[in-house]
C-alpha positions, -999 to +999 in steps of 0.1 A: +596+115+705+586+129+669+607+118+642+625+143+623+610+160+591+642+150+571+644+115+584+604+109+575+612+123+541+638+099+531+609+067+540+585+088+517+610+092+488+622+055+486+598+044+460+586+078+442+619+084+426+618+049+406+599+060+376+595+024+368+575+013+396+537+007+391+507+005+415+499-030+415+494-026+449+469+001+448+442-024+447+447-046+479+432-039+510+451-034+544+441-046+578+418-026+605+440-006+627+422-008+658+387-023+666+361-008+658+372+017+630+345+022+602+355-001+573+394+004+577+398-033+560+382-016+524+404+013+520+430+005+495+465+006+494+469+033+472+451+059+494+471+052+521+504+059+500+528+086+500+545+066+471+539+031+462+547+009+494+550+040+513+526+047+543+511+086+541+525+113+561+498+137+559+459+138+544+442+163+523+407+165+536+378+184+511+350+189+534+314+191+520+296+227+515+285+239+541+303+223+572+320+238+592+350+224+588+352+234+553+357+272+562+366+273+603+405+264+609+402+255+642+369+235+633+389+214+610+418+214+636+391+199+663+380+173+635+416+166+637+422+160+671+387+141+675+394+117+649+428+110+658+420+102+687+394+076+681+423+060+660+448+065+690+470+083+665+483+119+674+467+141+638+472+179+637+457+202+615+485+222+590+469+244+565+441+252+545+449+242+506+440+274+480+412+247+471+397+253+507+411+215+514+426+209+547+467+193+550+463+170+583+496+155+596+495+122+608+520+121+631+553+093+637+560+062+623+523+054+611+516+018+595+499+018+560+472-002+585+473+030+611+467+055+581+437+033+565+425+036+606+426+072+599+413+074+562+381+054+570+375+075+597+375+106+579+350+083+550+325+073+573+322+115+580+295+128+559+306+156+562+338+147+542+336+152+507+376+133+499+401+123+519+435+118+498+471+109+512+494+138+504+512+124+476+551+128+463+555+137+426+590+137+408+603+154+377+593+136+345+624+135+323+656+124+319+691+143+319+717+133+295+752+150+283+754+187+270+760+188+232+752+220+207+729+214+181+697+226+159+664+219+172+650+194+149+623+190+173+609+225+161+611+224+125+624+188+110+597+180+082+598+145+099+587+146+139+594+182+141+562+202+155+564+230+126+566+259+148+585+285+125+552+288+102+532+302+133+557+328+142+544+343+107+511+347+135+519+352+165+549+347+188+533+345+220+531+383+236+508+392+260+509+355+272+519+345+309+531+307+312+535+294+348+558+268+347+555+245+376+584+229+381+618+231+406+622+272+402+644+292+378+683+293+379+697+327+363+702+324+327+703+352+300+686+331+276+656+335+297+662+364+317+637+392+296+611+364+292+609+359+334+583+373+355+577+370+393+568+335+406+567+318+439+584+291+459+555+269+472+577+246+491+566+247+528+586+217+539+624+229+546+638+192+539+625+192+504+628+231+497+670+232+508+669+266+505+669+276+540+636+287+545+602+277+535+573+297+515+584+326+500+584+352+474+618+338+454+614+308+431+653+304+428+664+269+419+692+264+450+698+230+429+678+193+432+711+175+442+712+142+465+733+115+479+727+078+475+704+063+493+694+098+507+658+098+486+657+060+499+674+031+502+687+016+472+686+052+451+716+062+434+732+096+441+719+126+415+732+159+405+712+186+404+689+191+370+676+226+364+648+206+355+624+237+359+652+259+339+653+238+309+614+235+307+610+269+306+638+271+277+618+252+253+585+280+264+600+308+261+639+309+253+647+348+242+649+340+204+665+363+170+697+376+202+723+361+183+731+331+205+715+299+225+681+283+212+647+298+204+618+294+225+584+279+205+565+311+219+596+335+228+573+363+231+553+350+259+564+357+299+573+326+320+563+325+359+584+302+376+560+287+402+592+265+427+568+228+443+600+203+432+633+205+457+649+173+470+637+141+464+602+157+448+579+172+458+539+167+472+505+169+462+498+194+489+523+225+474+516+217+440+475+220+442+482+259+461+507+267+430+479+256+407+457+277+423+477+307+427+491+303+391+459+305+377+447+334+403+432+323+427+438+323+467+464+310+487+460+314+522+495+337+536+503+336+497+502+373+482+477+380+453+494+373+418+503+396+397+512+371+369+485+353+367+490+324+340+468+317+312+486+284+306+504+265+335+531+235+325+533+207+348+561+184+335+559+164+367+539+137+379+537+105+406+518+070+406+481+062+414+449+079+405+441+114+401+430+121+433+394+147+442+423+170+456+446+176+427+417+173+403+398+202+422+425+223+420+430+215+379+391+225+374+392+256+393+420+268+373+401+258+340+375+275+350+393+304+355+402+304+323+440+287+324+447+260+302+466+233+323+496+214+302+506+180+319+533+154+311+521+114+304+545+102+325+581+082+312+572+045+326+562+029+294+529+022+308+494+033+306+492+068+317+456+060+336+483+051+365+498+080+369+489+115+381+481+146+373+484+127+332+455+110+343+433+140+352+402+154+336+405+188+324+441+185+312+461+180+281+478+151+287+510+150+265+532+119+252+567+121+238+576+112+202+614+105+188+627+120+160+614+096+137+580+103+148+575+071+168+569+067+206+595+074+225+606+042+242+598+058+276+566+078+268+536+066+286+506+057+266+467+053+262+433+063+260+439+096+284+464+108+264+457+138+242+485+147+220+521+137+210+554+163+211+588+158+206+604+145+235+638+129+223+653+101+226+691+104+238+695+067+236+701+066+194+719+102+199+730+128+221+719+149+193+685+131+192+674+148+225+653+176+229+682+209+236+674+239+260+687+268+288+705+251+318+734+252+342+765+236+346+767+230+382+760+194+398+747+202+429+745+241+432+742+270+405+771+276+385+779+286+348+748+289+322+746+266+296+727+241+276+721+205+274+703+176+257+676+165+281+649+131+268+611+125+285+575+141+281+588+166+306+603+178+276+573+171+254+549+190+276+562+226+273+562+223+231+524+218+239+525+245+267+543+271+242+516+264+214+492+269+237+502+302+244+508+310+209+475+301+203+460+325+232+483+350+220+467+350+184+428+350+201+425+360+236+388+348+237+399+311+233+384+289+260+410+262+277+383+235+262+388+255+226+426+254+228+425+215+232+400+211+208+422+229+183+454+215+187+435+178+185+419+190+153+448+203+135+474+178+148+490+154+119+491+116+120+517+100+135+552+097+115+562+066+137+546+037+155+530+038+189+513+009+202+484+018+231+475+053+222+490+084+214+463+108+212+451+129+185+486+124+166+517+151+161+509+186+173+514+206+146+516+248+157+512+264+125+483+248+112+467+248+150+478+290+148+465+294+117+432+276+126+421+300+158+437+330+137+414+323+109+438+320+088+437+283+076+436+248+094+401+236+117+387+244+149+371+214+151+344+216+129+308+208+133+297+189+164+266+165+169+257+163+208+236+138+230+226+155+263+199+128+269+208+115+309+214+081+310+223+056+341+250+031+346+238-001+367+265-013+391+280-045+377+254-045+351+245-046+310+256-024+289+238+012+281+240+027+251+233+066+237+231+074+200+236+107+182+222+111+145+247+127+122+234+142+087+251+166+068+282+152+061+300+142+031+321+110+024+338+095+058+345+105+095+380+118+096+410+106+112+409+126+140+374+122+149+368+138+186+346+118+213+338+139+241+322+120+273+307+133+305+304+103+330+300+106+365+311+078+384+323+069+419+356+045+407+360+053+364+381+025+362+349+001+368+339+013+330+344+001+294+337+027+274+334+017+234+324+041+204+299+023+175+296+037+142+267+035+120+278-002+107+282-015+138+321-017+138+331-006+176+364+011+185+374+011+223+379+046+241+386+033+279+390-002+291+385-010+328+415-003+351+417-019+387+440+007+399+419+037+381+397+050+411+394+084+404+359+102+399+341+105+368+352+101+332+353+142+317+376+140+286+380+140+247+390+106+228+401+106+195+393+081+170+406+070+134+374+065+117+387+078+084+370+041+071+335+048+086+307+066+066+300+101+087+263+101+082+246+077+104+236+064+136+265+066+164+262+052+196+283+052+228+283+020+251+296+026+283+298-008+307+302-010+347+321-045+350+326-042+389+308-040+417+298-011+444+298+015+424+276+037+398+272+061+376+251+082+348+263+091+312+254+130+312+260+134+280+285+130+252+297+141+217+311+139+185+331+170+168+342+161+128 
């Protein structure tokens, strides 16, 4: 007998709701299932994880172009059966993904050894292109008590992002944000700013609103009882997390009451993927999709497509080929994708989607400027935004649109929330702001911009914070061309060069001439890589001198494809003329990779 939907999801939830929990597991290998299955002893943990210690429930299979599989349900449903069968497991095809990935259940009460069976099955096809367990994500912030108060996080000469100077521009209209996140609860600080969204929950456990998919992203409340998510979890109220996002976005602003949203002109589409206990990999890749207009199998066309989508949400591991599919189609569609660090305190190359390519990954500053205690940290962040910190202060939180009821809607209000959930949508409402003042802006050219323009740091932050404080007017003023930098002029290498497995270092130099005095603080390093595990490489900027700065160390527990992102580099004491180099190092084995090309934008 099958074990119930709602039982299954409490073993899934046990670990992903402990923000604190890391993937040192992801690395160790588990045993072969059954004789016989192709390599099931090298898969690692991590893609065999639901959460961290928690076997999969269901796979998201990307089959190569041009099988069969990757367009023919009931080819991919026969793959299915076939493969399960050879592992003497019971798999059944679900649905196909808007990315054209397949959702495979696994059936009952599957080992982390009986999923690796599976997984390595689905590897040896060569036919497959990825095969990723369906992973849970959780909201990334942290509720705290309900006080009144200015937002010093908008304005504060300190760590405030100075926001009011860009409303002088531009105040967001003609912008759609799709905020993906646990739905919308009614609240007429929002209400003229809200556009028609989706609830992407198909799972009826985790959705708690009676029904699955559907047209209404209504927040029926988050709410649950201990030990309900997993044993050992505390009870939780309900958090509007999705409501109080969007507040900071897009809050109705100059009505005489409540708080102002950073681009209060701009439309919000709440997109619903977070219910009980989280919410998986699965739904939020289709509301990624759909947000940013493309197809959704059974979904109907939107209307609202999103130029910017916030995801203040996130889970442990890798960025996996399914979410980061999904995240490049909707670049490439023209939607600038907004994604919180994380609020472990650790590096964010452990935790997804912060760790994805094609993203601005945000961190969360206090209101001295420094790192917020929680923030997540390092090389793949992009950017810093106030986040709060409720721990010196109530008052020292970041204050938007919520509701007062603990488990199901009740009486509008506000409150003091703390985490880079709360950073992200600052970054999410400049980036509309931004779009706003020039349509033509390229998600690339918005990131580029905000880098370029952001300030240094008020406070400390030891590991990497990105590019420093975002700072909205002079990044508004800079695409309006009214003031501030785009990014200046840019010196490129598009000379091919390969990565040996385990190997000596390569190196690529670019020739800069033209420039005056020193690199700046803010100096950008873009890198192209492809690689088959990134966190095999060490990846080191040289100046002209020979002084090196490290962009990417190696990460056991980073095996996502391909390095595709921007570093930013003090070299304020470097000469700019010279010869630069990049050194890029594979320190492990079985894997390799070329250095496509890279660049340098002063």
């Amino acid at each position: 007998m099958r074990t119930s939907p709602a039982v299954r999801r409490k073993l899934i939830s046990a670990a992903a709701v402990s923000a604190a929990l890391l993937t040192a597991a992801s690395t160790a290998s588990v045993a072969v299932a059954q004789d016989g299955a192709p390599q099931a002893a090298a898969v690692p943990a991590a893609q065999t994880e639901a959460a961290p210690g928690t076997p999969a429930e269901r796979l998201i299979v990307g089959y190569r172009s041009g099988a069969t599989e990757a367009t023919s349900n009931t080819a991919a449903e026969a793959d299915a059966t076939a493969k399960g069968k050879a592992a003497g497991e019971d798999l059944d095809f679900q649905r196909r993904l808007g990315t054209g990935a397949a959702l495979v259940d696994l059936g009952e009460d599957l080992t982390k050894a009986d999923v690796a069976d599976v997984v390595a099955r689905y590897q040896a096809d060569p036919q497959v292109a990825y095969v990723v367990p369906d992973r849970l994500n959780t909201p990334k912030a942290d509720p705290n008590d309900t006080e009144y108060a200015k937002q010093w996080d908008l304005f504060e000469a300190t760590a405030g992002m100075n926001v009011p100077g860009a409303w002088n521009t531009t105040t967001g209209t003609g912008v759609t944000v799709a905020v993906i996140d646990t739905g919308y609860v009614a609240h007429s600080d929002l209400a003229a700013n809200i556009v028609g969204g989706y609830d992407f929950i198909a799972d009826t456990a985790v959705a708690v609103d009676g029904n699955g998919r559907d047209s209404n992203p209504a927040d029926p409340g988050d709410w649950y009882n201990a030990n309900e998510c997993g044993a050992g979890i505390p009870a939780s109220n309900s958090s509007w997390h999705g409501t109080h996002v969007a507040g900071t976005i897009a809050a109705v602003t100059n009505n005489g009451k409540g708080v102002a949203g950073i681009a209060y002109g701009a439309k919000i589409s709440p997109v619903r993927v977070l219910g009980k206990c989280g919410g998986y990999d699965s739904d939020i890749i289709d509301a990624i999709t759909w947000a940013s207009g493309g197809t959704v199998s059974g979904v109907p066309a939107n209307s609202n497509v999103a130029k910017v989508i916030n995801m203040s949400l996130g889970g442990d591991g890798a960025c996996t080929s399914a979410t980061q599919s999904a995240i490049n189609a909707a670049v490439n569609r023209g939607t600038t994708v907004v994604v919180a660090a994380g609020n472990e305190n650790d590096n964010v190359a452990n935790h997804s989607p912060g760790n994805c390519n094609n993203v601005i990954s945000v961190a969360a500053t206090n209101r001295t400027g420094a790192k917020a205690s929680y923030s997540n940290y390092g090389s793949l962040v992009d950017i810093s935004a106030p986040g709060g910190q409720t721990s010196t202060g109530t008052a020292n939180g970041i204050l938007s649109t919520l509701n007062s009821g603990t488990r199901t809607p009740s009486t509008e209000n506000y409150a003091y929330y703390q985490g880079t959930s709360m950073a992200t949508p600052h970054i999410a409402g400049l980036a509309a702001l931004m779009k706003s003042a020039n349509s033509a802006l390229t998600p690339a050219q918005i990131e580029s911009a905000i880098k370029a323009n952001a300030r240094a740091l008020p406070g400390a932050c030891s590991g990497g914070c990105g590019a420093g404080l975002a700072d909205a007017t002079r990044t508004v003023q800079a695409v309006s061309g009214s003031g501030g930098s785009t990014g200046g002029t840019t010196f490129t290498s598009t000379t091919a060069v390969s990565i040996p497995d385990n190997g000596s270092a390569v190196e690529s130099s670019i020739a800069v001439t033209g420039r005056t005095g020193n690199a700046p603080s803010a100096l950008q390093v873009g890198v192209d890589i492809t690689h088959t595990y990134r966190g095999d490489l060490v990846i080191d900027l040289v100046a002209p001198d020979g002084s090196t700065y490290r962009l990417k160390a190696s990460s056991s527990s980073d095996s996502a494809d391909n390095v595709l992102t921007t570093y930013t580099v003090n070299a304020s004491g470097e000469v700019a003329n010279g010869t630069w180099k990049l050194r890029v190092q594979d320190v492990a084995a079985q894997d390799t990779g070329r250095l496509n090309s890279w660049k340098l934008t002063f």
